[in-house]
Backbone as CSV, one residue per row, in Angstrom:
resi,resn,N_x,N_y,N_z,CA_x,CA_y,CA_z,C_x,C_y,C_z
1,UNK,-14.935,-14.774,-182.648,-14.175,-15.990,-182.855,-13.280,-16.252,-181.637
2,UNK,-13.126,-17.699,-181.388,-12.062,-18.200,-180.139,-10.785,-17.762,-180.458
3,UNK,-10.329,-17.156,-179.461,-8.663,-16.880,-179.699,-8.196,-17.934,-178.631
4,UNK,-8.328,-18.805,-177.511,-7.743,-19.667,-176.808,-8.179,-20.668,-177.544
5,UNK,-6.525,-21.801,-177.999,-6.657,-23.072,-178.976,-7.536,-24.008,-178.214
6,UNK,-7.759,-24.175,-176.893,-8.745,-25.074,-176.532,-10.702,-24.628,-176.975
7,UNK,-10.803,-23.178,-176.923,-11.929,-22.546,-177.442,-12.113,-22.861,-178.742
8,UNK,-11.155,-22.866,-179.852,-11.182,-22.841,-181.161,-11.387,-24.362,-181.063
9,UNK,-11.146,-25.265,-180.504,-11.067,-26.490,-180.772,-12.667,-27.066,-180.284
10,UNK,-13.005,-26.494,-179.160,-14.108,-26.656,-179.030,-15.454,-26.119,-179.589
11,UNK,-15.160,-25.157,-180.625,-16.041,-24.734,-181.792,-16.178,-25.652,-182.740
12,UNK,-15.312,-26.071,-183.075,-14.801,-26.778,-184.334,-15.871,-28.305,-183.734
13,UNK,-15.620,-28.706,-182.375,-16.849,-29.832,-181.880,-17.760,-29.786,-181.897
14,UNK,-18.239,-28.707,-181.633,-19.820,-28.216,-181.493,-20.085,-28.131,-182.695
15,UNK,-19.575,-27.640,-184.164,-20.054,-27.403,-185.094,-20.429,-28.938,-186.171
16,UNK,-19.446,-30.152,-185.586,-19.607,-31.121,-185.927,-20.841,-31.953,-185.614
17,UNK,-20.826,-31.413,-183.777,-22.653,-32.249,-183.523,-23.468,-31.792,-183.675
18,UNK,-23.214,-30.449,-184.190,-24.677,-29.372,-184.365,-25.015,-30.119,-185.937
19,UNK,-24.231,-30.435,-186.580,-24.407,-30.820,-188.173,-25.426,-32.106,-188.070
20,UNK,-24.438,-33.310,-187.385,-24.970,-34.261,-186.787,-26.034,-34.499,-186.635
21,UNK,-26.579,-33.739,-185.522,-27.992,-33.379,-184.929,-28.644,-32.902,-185.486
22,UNK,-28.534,-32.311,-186.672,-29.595,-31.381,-187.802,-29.896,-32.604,-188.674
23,UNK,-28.977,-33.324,-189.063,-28.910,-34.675,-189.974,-30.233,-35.403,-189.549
24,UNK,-30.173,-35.930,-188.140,-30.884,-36.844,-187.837,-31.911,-36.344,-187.059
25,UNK,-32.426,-34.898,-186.731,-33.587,-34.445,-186.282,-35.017,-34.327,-188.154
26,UNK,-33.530,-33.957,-189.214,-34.439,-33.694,-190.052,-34.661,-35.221,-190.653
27,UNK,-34.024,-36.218,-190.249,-34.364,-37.280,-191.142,-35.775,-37.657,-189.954
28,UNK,-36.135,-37.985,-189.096,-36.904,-37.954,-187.756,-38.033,-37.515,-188.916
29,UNK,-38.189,-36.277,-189.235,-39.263,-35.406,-189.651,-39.872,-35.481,-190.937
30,UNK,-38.803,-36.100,-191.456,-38.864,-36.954,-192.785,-40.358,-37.903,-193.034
31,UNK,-39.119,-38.824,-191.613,-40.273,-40.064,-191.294,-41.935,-39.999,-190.828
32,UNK,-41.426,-38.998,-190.276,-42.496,-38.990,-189.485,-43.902,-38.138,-190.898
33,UNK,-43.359,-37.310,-191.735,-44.178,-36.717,-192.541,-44.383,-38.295,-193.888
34,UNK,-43.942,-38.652,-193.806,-43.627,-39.788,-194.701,-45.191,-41.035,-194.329
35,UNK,-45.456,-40.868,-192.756,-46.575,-41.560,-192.018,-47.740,-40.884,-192.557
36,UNK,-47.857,-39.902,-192.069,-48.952,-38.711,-192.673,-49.284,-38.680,-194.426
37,UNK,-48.042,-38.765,-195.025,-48.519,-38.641,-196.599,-49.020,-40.253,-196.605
38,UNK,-48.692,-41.015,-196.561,-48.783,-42.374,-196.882,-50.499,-42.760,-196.338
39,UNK,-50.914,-42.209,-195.181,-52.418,-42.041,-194.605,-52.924,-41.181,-195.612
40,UNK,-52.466,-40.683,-195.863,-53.470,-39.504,-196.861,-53.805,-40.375,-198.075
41,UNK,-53.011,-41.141,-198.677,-52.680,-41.844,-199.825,-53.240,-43.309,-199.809
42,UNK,-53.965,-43.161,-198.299,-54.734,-44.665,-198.179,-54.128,-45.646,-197.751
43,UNK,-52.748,-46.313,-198.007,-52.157,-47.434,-198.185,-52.189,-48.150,-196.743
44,UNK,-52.403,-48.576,-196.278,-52.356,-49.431,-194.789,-51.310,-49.665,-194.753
45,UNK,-50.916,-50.572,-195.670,-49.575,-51.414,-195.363,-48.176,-50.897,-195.537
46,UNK,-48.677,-49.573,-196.568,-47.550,-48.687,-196.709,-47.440,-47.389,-194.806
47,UNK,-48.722,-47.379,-194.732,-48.775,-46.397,-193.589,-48.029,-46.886,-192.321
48,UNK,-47.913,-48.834,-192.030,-47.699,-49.136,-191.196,-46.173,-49.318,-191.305
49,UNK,-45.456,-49.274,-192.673,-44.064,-49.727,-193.159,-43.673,-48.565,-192.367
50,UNK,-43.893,-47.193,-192.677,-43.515,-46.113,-192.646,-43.617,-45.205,-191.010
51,UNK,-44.618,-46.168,-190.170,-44.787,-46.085,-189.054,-43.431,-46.935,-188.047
52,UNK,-43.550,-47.848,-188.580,-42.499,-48.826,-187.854,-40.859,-48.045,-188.224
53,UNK,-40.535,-47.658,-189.657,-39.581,-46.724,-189.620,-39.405,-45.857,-189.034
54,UNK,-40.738,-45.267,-188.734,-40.512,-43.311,-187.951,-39.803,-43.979,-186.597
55,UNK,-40.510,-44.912,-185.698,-40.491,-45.465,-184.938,-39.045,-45.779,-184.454
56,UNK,-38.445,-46.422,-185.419,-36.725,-46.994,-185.163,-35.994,-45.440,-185.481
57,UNK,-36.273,-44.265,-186.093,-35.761,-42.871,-186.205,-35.720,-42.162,-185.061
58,UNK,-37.026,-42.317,-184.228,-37.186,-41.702,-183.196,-36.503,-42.391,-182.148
59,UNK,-36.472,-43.597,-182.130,-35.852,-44.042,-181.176,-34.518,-43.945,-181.188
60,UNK,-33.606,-43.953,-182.305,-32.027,-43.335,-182.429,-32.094,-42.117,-181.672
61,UNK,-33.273,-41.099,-182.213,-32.674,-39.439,-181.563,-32.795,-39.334,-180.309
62,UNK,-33.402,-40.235,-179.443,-34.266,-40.766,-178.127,-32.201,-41.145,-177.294
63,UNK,-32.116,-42.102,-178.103,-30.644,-42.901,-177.363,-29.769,-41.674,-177.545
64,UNK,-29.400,-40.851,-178.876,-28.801,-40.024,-178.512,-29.012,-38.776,-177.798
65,UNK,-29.891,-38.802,-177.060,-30.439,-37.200,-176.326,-30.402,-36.083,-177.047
66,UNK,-30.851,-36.549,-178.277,-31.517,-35.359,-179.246,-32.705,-34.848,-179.062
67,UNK,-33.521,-35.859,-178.415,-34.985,-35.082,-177.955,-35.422,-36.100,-176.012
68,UNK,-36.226,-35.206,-175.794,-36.413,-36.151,-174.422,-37.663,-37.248,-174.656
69,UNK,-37.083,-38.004,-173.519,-38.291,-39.423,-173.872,-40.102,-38.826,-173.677
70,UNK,-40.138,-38.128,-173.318,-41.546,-37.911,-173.376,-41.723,-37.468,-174.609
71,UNK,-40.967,-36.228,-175.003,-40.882,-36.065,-176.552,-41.468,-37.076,-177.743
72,UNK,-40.321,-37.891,-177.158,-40.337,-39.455,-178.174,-41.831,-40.072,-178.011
73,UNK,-42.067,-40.163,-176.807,-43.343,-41.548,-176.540,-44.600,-40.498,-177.055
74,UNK,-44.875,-39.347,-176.961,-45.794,-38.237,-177.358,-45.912,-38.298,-179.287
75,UNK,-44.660,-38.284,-179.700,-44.252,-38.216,-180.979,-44.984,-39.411,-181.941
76,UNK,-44.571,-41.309,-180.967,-44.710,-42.037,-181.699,-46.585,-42.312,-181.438
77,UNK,-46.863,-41.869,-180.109,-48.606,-41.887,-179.646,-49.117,-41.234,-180.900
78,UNK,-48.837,-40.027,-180.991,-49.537,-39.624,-182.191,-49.889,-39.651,-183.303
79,UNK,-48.503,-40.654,-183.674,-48.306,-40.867,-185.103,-49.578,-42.368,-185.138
80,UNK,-49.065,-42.865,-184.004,-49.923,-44.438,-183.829,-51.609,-43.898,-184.046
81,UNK,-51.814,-43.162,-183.759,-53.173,-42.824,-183.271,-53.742,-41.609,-184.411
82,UNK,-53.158,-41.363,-185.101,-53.699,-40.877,-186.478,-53.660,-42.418,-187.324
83,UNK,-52.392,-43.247,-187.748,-52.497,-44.284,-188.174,-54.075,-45.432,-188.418
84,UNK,-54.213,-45.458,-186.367,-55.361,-46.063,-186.240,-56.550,-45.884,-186.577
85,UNK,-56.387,-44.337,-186.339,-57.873,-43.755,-186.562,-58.271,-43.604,-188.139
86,UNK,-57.181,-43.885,-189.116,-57.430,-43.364,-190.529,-58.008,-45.018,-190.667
87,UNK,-57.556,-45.879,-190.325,-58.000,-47.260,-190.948,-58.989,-48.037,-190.401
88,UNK,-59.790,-47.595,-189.255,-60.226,-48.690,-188.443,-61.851,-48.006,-188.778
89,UNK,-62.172,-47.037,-189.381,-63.294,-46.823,-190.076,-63.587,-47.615,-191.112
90,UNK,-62.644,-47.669,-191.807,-62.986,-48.799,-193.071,-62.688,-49.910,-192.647
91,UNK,-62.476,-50.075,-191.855,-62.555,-51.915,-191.644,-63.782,-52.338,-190.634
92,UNK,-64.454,-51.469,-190.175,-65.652,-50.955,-189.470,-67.023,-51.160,-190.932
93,UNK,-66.089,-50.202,-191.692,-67.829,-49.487,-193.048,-67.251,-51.435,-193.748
94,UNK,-66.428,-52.252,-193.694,-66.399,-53.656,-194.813,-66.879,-54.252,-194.148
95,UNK,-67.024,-54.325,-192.730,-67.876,-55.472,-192.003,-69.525,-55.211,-192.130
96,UNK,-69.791,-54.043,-191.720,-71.025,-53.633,-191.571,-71.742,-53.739,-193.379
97,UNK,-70.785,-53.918,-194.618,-70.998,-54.041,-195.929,-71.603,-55.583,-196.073
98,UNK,-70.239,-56.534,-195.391,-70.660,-57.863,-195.128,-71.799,-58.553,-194.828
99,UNK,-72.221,-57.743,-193.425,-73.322,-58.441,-192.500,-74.620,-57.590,-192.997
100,UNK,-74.922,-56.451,-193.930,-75.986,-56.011,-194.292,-76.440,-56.903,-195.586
């Protein structure tokens, strides 16, 4: 433990943004698992609600230098690109249903 009051005081900070930063890394992870169940579950329109949310999450932890921007742009690529890839088969197998 700090015995100099400027040490003790600066524990007492760190322990506030460490809280902070746990808050909004786990809400981030939330979102982002929230994309994934919602693909699993089919919903397009729910997958894309939940995409555009992860999206504005990541970009808070992005402004506050909770994670680095490659982090971020890697994070939301992936999420985009499972998204795409779960839906653009079936809108592929309804056309090809159409025109047969």
């Amino acid at each position: 433990m700090p015995i100099i009051r400027s040490a003790k005081k600066a524990l007492r900070q760190s322990l506030k943004k460490r809280e902070r930063n746990r808050e909004t890394l786990s809400k981030m992870k939330t979102y982002m698992r929230k994309v994934l169940d919602s693909v699993k579950s089919g919903s397009r329109e729910e997958s894309e609600k939940c995409l555009r949310q992860a999206y504005i999450v990541i970009d808070k932890a992005l402004k506050k230098n909770m994670i680095h921007k490659n982090n971020a742009a890697r994070k939301k690529s992936r999420m985009a690109r499972v998204v795409a890839k779960a839906f653009s088969g079936k809108k592929e197998a309804k056309q090809s249903k159409e025109t047969a």
